[in-house]
C-alpha positions in Angstrom: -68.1 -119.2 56.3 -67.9 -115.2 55.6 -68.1 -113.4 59.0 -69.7 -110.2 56.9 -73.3 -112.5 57.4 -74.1 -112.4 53.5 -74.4 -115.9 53.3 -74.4 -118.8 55.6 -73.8 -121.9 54.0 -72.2 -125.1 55.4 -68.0 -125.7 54.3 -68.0 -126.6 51.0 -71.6 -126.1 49.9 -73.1 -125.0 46.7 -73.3 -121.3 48.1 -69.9 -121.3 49.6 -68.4 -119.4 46.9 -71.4 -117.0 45.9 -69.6 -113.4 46.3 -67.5 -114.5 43.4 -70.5 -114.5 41.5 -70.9 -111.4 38.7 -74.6 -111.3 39.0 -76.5 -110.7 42.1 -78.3 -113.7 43.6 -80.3 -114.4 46.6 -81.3 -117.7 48.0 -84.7 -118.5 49.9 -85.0 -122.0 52.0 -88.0 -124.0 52.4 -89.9 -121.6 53.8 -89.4 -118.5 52.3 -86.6 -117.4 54.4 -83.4 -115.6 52.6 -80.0 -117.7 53.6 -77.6 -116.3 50.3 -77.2 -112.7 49.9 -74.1 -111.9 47.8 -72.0 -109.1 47.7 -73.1 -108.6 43.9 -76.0 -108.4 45.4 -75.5 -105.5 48.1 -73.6 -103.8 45.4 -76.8 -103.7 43.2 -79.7 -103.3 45.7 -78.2 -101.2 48.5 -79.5 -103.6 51.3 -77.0 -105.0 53.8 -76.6 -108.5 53.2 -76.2 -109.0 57.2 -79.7 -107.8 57.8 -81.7 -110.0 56.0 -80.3 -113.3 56.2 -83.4 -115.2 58.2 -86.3 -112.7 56.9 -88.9 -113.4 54.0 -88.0 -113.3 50.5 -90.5 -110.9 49.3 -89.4 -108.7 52.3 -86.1 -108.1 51.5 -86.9 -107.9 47.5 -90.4 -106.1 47.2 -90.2 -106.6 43.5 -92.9 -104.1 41.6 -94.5 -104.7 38.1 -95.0 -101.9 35.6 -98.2 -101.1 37.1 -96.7 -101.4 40.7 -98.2 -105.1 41.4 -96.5 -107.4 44.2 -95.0 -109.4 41.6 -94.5 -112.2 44.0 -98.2 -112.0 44.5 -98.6 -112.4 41.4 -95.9 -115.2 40.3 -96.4 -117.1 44.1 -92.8 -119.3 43.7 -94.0 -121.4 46.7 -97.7 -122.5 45.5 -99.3 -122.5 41.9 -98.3 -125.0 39.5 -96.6 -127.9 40.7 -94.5 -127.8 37.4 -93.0 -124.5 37.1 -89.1 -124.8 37.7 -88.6 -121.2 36.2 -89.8 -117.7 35.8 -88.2 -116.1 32.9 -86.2 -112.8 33.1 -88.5 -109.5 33.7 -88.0 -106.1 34.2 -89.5 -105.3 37.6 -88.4 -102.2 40.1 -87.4 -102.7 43.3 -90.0 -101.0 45.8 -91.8 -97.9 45.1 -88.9 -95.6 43.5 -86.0 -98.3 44.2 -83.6 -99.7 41.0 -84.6 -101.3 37.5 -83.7 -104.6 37.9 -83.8 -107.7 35.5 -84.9 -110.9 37.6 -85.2 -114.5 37.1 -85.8 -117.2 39.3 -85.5 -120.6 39.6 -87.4 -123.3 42.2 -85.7 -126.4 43.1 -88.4 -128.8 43.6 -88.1 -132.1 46.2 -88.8 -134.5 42.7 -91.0 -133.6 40.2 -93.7 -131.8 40.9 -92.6 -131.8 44.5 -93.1 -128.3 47.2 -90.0 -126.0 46.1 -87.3 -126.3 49.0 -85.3 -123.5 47.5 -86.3 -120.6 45.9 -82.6 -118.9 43.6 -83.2 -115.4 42.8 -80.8 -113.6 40.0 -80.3 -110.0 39.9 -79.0 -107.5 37.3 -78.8 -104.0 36.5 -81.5 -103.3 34.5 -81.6 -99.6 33.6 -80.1 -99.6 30.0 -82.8 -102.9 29.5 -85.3 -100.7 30.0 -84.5 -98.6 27.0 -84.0 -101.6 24.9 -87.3 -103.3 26.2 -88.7 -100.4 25.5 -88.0 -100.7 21.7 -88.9 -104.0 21.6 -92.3 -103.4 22.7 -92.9 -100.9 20.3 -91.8 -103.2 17.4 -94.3 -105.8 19.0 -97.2 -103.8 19.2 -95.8 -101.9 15.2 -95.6 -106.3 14.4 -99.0 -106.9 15.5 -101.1 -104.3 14.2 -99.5 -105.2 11.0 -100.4 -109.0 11.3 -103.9 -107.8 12.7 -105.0 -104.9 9.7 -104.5 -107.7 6.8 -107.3 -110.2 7.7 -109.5 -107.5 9.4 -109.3 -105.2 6.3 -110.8 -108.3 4.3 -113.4 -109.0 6.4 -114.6 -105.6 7.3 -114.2 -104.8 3.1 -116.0 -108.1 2.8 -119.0 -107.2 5.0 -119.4 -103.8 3.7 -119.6 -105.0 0.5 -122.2 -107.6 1.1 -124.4 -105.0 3.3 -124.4 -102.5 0.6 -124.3 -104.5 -2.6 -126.1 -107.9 -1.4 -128.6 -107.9 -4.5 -125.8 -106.9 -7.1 -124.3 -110.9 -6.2 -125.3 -114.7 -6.9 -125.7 -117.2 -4.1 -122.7 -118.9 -5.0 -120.7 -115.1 -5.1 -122.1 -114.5 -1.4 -121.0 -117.6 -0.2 -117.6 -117.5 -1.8 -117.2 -114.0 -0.4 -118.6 -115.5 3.2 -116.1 -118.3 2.8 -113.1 -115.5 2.2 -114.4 -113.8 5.6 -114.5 -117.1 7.8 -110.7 -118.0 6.3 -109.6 -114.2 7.6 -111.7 -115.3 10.5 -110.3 -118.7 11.4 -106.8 -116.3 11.0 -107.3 -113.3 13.5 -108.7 -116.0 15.8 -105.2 -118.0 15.8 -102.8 -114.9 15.8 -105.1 -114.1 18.7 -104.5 -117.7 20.7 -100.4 -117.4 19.3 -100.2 -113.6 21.5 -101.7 -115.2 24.6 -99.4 -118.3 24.5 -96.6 -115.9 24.0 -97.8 -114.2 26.5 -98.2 -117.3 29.1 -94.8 -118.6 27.9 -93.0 -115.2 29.2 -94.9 -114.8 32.0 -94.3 -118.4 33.5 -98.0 -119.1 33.7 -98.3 -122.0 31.2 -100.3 -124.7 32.6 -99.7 -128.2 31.8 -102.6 -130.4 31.9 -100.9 -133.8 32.1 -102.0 -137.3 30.6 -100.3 -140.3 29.2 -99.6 -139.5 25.8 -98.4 -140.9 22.3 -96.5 -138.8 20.6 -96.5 -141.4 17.8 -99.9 -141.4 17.5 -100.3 -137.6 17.5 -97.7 -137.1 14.6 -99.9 -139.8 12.3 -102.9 -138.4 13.6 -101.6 -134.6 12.5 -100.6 -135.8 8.6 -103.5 -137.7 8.5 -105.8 -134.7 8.9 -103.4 -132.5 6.6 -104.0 -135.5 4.0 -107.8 -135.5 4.3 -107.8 -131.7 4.2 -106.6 -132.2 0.1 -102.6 -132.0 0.8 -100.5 -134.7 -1.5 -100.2 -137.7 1.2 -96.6 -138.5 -0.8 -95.3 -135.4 0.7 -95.6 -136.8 4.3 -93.4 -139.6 5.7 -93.8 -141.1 9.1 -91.7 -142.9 11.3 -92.3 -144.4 14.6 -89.9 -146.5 16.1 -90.2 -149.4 18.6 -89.8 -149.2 22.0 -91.2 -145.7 23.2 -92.0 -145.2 26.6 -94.8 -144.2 28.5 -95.1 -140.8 28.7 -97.0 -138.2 31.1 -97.6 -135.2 29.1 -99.7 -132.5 27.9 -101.5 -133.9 24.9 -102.6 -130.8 23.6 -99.5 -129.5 24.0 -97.6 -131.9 22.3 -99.6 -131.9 19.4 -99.2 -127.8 18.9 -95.0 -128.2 19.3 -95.7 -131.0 16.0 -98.8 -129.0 14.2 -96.6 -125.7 14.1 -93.2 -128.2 13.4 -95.2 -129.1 10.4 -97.0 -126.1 9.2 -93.3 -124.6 9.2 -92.0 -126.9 7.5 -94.7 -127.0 4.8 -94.3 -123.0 4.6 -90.6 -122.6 4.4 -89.4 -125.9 3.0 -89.6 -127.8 -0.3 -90.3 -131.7 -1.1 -90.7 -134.5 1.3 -91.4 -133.8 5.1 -90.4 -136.3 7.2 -91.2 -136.7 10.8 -89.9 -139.4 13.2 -90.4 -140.2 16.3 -88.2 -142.6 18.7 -87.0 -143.4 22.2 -84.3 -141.0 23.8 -82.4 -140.6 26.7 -80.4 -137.0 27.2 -79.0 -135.9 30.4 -80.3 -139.0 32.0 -83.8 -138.8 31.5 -85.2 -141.3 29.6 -88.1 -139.9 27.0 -89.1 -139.3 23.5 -87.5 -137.8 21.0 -89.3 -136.3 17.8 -87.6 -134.4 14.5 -89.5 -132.8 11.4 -87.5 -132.3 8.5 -87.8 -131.3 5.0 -85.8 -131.5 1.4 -85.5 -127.4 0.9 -82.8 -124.9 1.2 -82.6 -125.3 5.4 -81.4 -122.4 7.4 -78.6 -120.5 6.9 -76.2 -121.0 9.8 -75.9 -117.0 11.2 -79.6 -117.6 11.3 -79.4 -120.3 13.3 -79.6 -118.5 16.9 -82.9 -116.1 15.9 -84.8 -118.9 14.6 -86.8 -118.8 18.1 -86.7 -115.7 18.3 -90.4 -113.8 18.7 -91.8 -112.6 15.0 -88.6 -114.3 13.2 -89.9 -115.4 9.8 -86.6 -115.7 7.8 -86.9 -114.6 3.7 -90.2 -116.4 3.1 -92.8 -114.3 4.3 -96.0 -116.6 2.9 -98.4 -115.3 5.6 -96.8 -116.4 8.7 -97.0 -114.6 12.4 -93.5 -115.3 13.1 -94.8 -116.8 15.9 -94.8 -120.7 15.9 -91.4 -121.5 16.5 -91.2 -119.3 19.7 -94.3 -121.1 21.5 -93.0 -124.6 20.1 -89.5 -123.4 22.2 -91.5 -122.8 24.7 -94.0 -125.5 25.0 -90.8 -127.9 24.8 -89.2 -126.2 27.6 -92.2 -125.7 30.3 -92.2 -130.0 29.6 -88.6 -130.0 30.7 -87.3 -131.1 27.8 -85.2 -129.3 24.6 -85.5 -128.6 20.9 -82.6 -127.6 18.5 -82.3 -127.1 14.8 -79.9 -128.0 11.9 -79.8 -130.0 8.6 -81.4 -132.9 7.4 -79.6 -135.4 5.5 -81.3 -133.6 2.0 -79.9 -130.3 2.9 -83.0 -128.8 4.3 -84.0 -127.9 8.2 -84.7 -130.6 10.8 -85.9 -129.7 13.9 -85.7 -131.9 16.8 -87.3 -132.1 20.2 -86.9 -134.2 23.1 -89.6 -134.5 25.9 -88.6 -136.6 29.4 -91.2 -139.1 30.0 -92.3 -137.5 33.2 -94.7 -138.6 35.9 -97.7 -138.5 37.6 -98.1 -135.3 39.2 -97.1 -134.9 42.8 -100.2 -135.3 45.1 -99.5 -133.9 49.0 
């Protein structure tokens, strides 16, 4: 035990060694009340680590949002969802005119679903991410008024034309020109859902709505549809194996980490897709495991890590938001479970998930 007061945990515990931490970090209890504050973490913050051991979390860190919200307030670590385990890394300031700081946090939950009994806060400098965030958001916002001009171009062309020139087309030329303008439509309205998933995802605010599910029966459900909507049903194979468990889930959910699994793989791959779906157990949770693979040129291996990445479309443009495999990483992770990517035995990409089979929610 450090006589400096930065942290007080018992001989041996998991704090016991925090000052030799790089990053600054700062533990909350069960009820809020700050028991780890590491040297890292006076270094960065300025605020004796002596003087706040015992005193509300969101005392000693009054963590402001780009608009100067309580982002506590806003993120409330001890209630809202029951399944949050995370908040991803954000750029917040420390008080009114205090330090930059990038922040994450992570709540340890008594079982799933459970109150949080500990609240683990991670610091870092954050005043050359600012610069860099701020060049990412400008090649967001340059991303999606690209993405958004193409369909509304068409339909506002579309509609002109028709308001202008109505008499100068056939029935069948209006509704062929009307059926253009629903597509674009149906296009702007999905880009629009993608941005507030991503959105929801980086925030920490995904909600799961939870249910026992079939993962099975979602992926035959899925290429059925594709099938009846005119694709070639000899391009789809699907495998379900015996002996999957029961699992608690987010239906809806589930099905958007396969539909966007699939659409990616009909975009950027060539011949067969096959999808299978079997019983798993990784790091000792018992669940399902679920891969979509196809018979084209896979991903090259420096391209391996960006794959996730936000707007990452690869060579083969053909129309895509460069959205879908970032939400399916995320959709994947807010279930607890985890999704990589490599080669199927063809040669082309396989992506594979794995969800835990989960519980009923907690109920106090």
């Amino acid at each position: 035990m450090r006589e400096s007061g930065r942290f007080s945990p018992t001989p041996g515990g998991a704090w016991a060694h925090a000052d030799l931490l790089p990053d600054a970090l700062v533990v909350a209890d069960a009820n809020g009340l700050v028991t780890v504050f590491n040297a890292a973490a006076e270094r960065l913050t300025g605020i004796c680590g002596a003087a706040v051991l015992g005193r509300r979390f969101d005392e000693v860190l009054p963590l402001r949002d780009d608009e100067g919200q309580d982002w506590w307030k806003d993120t409330d670590p001890y209630g809202g969802l029951a399944s949050r385990t995370r908040q991803p890394e954000r750029l917040l300031r420390l008080g009114v005119d205090g330090p930059m700081l990038n922040v994450t946090a992570r709540y340890v939950r008594s079982g799933r679903g459970g109150p949080v009994h500990t609240l683990v806060i991670s610091l870092r400098d954050g005043s050359r991410a600012r610069a860099r965030w701020n060049r990412t958001d400008a090649d967001l916002v340059s991303t999606v008024a690209h993405e958004l001009r193409s369909p509304l171009t068409t339909v506002k062309g579309f509609t002109v034309t028709l308001l202008t020139k109505w008499d100068n087309f056939s029935e069948e030329q209006r509704k062929a020109i009307l059926r253009t303008v629903d597509h674009d439509a149906d296009v702007l309205t999905r880009l629009i859902g993608d941005l507030l998933d991503v959105s929801r995802i980086e925030s920490g605010r995904l909600e799961l709505r939870r249910s026992v599910v079939d993962v099975g029966e979602i992926a035959e459900r899925l290429v059925a549809g594709r099938v009846a909507a005119g694709e070639d049903p000899d391009r789809f194979e699907v495998c379900v194996r015996p002996g999957l468990p029961d699992t608690w889930l987010d239906g809806d959910k589930v099905e958007q980490i396969l539909a966007n699994l699939m659409e990616n793989a009909v975009r950027h791959g060539d011949g067969r897709i096959s999808i299978v779906v079997e019983p798993s157990t990784e790091a000792g949770k018992s669940g399902v495991a679920a891969s979509v693979s196809d018979e084209g040129d896979g991903i090259a291996p420096e391209l391996v890590r960006r794959v996730f990445a936000r707007f990452w479309r690869g060579s083969r443009r053909r129309g895509s938001s460069g959205l879908g495999l970032f939400i399916v990483k995320g959709l994947v992770e807010a279930h607890g479970g985890s999704i990589a990517v490599g080669r199927s035995a063809s040669g082309g990409a396989l992506f594979r998930f794995f969800l835990p089979a989960g519980s009923a929610p907690y109920l106090p």
